[in-house]
Every structure is written in C-alpha cells, then in structure tokens.
C-alpha positions in Angstrom: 14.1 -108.9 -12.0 10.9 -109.5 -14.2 11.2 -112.1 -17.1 8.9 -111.2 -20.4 7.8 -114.5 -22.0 6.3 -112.7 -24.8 7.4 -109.0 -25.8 4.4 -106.6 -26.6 3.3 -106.4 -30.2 3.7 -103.0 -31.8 0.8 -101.9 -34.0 1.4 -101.9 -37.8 1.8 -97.9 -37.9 4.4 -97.8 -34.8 6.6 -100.8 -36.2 7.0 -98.4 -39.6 6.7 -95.3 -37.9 9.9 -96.7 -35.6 11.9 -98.6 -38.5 12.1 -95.3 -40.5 13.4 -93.8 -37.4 16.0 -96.4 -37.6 16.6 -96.5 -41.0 17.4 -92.4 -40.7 19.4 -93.2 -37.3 21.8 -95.3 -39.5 21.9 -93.3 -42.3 22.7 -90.1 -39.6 25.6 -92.8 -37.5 26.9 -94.3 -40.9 27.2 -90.3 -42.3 28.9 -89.1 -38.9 31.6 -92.0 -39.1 32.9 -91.7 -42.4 33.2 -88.4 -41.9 35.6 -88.9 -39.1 37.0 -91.2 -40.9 37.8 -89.7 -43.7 36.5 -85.8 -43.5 33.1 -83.9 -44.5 33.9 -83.4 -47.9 34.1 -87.4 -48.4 31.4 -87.9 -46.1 29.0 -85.9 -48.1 30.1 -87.1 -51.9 29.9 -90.8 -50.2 26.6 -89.9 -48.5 24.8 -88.9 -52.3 26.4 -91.7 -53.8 25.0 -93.9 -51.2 21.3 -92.4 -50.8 21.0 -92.6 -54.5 22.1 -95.9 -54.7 19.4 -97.0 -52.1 17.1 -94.6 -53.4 16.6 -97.1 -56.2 16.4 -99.8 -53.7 13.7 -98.7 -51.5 11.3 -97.4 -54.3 12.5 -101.4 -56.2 11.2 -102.9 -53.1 8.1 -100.5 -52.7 7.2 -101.6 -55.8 7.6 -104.9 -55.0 5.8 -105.0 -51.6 2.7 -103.9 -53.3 2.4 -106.2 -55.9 4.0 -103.9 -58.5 6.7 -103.7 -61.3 6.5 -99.9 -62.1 4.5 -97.2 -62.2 1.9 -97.0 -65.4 2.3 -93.1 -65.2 4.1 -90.0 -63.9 1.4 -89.2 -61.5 1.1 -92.4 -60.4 5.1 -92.2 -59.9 4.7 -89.2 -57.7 2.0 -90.8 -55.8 3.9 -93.6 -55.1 7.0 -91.3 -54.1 5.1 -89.0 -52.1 3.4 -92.6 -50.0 7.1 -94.0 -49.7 8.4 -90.8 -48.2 5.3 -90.8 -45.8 6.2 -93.9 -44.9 10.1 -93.9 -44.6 9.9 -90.5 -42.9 6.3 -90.1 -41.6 5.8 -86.1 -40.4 9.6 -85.8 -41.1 8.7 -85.4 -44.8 6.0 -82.8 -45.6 5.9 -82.3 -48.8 3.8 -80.7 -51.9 4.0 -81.7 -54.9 3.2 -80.0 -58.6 3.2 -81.8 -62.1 4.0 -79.4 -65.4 3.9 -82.0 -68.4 7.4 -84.0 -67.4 8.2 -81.6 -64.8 7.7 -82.5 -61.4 7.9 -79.6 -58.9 8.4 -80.9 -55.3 8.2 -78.4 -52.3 9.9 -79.6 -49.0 8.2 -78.2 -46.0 9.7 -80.4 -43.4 12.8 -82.4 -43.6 14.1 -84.3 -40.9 17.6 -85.2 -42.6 18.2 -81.7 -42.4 16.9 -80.9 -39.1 19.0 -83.5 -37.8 22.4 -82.2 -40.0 21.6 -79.1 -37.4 21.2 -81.6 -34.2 24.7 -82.8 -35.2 26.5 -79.6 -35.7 26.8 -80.0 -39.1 26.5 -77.8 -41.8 22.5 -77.2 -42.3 22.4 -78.1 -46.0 24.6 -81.0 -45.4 21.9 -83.4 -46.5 21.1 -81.2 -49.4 23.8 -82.5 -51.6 21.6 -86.1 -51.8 18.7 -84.6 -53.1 20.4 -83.3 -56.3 20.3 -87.0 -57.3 17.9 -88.7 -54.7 14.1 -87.5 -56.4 15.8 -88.4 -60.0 17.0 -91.9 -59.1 13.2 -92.8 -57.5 11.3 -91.8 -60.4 13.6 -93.3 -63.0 12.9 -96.6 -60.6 9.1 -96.3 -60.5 9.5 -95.6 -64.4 11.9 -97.6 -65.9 13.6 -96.6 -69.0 13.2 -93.0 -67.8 16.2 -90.4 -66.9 15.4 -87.2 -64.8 17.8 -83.8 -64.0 17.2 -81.8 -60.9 17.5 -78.6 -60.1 17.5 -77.7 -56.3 16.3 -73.9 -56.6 15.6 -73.2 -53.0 16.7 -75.1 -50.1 16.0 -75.0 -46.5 19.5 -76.2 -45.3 20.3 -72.6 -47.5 18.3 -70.5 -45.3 14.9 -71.1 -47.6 11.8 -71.3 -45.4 10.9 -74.3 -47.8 13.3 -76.6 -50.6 11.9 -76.8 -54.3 13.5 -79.2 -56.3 12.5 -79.4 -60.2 13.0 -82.5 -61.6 12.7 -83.2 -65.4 12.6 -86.0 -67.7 14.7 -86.1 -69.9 14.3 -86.7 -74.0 15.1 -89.6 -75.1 17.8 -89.6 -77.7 17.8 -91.4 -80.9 19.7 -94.2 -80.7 22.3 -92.5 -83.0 21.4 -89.0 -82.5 24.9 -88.1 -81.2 26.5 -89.2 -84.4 27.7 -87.4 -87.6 26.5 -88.8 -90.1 29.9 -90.2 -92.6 29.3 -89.6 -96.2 31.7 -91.1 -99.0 
C-alpha cells in the first residue's frame, strides 16, 4: 500500500472544470431523490424553485469574486452570464447570445442538464422547466432593481436542434400606476 504525503495539485482550469462537474452531479443526485421521494411532478416544480433560487446565488457570488457589485450594463450583464455559464458548465453550455434594446435572445447549442435528463431516463425537457425562470433571476442579479419574463420558444429537450429563450426586461411601473385614481 502506497502512502501520498502530499496529494497532486490540480491546475486552476481542472479544479473549476471538475467542481462544475460536481456542482451538476448534485444538482442531477439531489433532482433524482426527491423525485423518488415524492414523484416527477414535485421534483421538477422543486427543481425550478431551487435553480432559481441559486441562480441568484452563483451570479451574487460571481459578482463578488471579481471584485464587483453589479453589472454597469445589459451587455455587460450578458457577458458576465455567458463567462459564469462557461465556467459552471464549461463545453456543457454552448451558447449564443443576441441583444435587441432590453431583449436578450439566448440560443442553447449544447446543454448538459439536458443531455444528462436523457442519461437518467428521464423525460428530455426535464430540465427545461428551470430555464423559464433561471436566465431572468441571473440578470435581475447582475442588474439589480431589474425584472425580466422569458419566453422559452424552442427547446432542445422538445425535439429543437437548438433552445432560444427570449428574455425581456420589464417596464418599470410607477409607483402608483396600478391605482385608480379616487376623486371626491
């Protein structure tokens, strides 16, 4: 039997590379037990409810790691998405992105989540249902004070060859806008 005084170092890009591995094993381990647990259908509402939640979490702590309390701009926004994604997902995520004024057009070429919903023998847009909230919750956390919609209008785990998601910002409302006004 050998004994390791001192375990290899990983290089900088292979310690990320493997933590989003892990990060996306958990998620996958986390998903499969509730839904024993408690069936699909509550596995997937949980599962959104859960990636959004940390959705605003990683892209918080992002932020943070690079010095950073939000994003100046919507491109930079998108930038900043796009380099987390890279990061949490590597060649897992490929992804294109298009800006129309406060639209944000994102095309999903790859997608390990959903690969992996296959691997599993779940349904293939299984993950699908997280990124009808996911996109919105990261940009409204690299710009705060911001709400976004999405609109899913092709999706891979549907049989698309590729997803696009349309997010939009939306108007802000007067602060009594959704008031009648009373008159005496």
């Amino acid at each position: 039997m050998s004994h390791i005084d001192r375990p290899p170092d990983l290089t900088a890009e292979r310690a990320a590379a493997l933590l989003g591995r892990l990060m996306l094993a958990w998620d996958g381990q986390w998903f499969l037990k509730v839904a024993e647990s408690c069936g699909l259908e509550r596995a997937v509402e949980l599962n959104a409810r859960v990636r959004t939640s940390f959705g605003r979490i990683e892209i918080r702590e992002y932020l943070r790691a690079l010095g950073l309390t939000a994003a100046r701009s919507l491109p930079e926004a998108v930038r900043l998405v796009e380099a987390y994604g890279r990061l949490f997902l590597g060649e897992g995520l490929r992804t294109g992105w298009e800006l129309r004024g406060d639209e944000v057009v994102v095309r999903v070429l790859t997608c390990l989540p959903q690969e992996g919903a296959g691997r599993a023998g779940l349904r293939p847009d299984t993950p699908c249902v997280a990124c009808e909230s996911v996109w919105g919750a990261w940009l409204e956390t690299a710009l705060p004070g911001t709400s976004w919609t999405t609109e899913i209008r092709r999706s891979k785990g549907r049989g698309a060859d590729s997803c696009e998601i349309v997010v939009r910002r939306e108007s802000p409302k007067e602060p009594c806008e959704d008031r009648e006004e009373v008159r005496k």
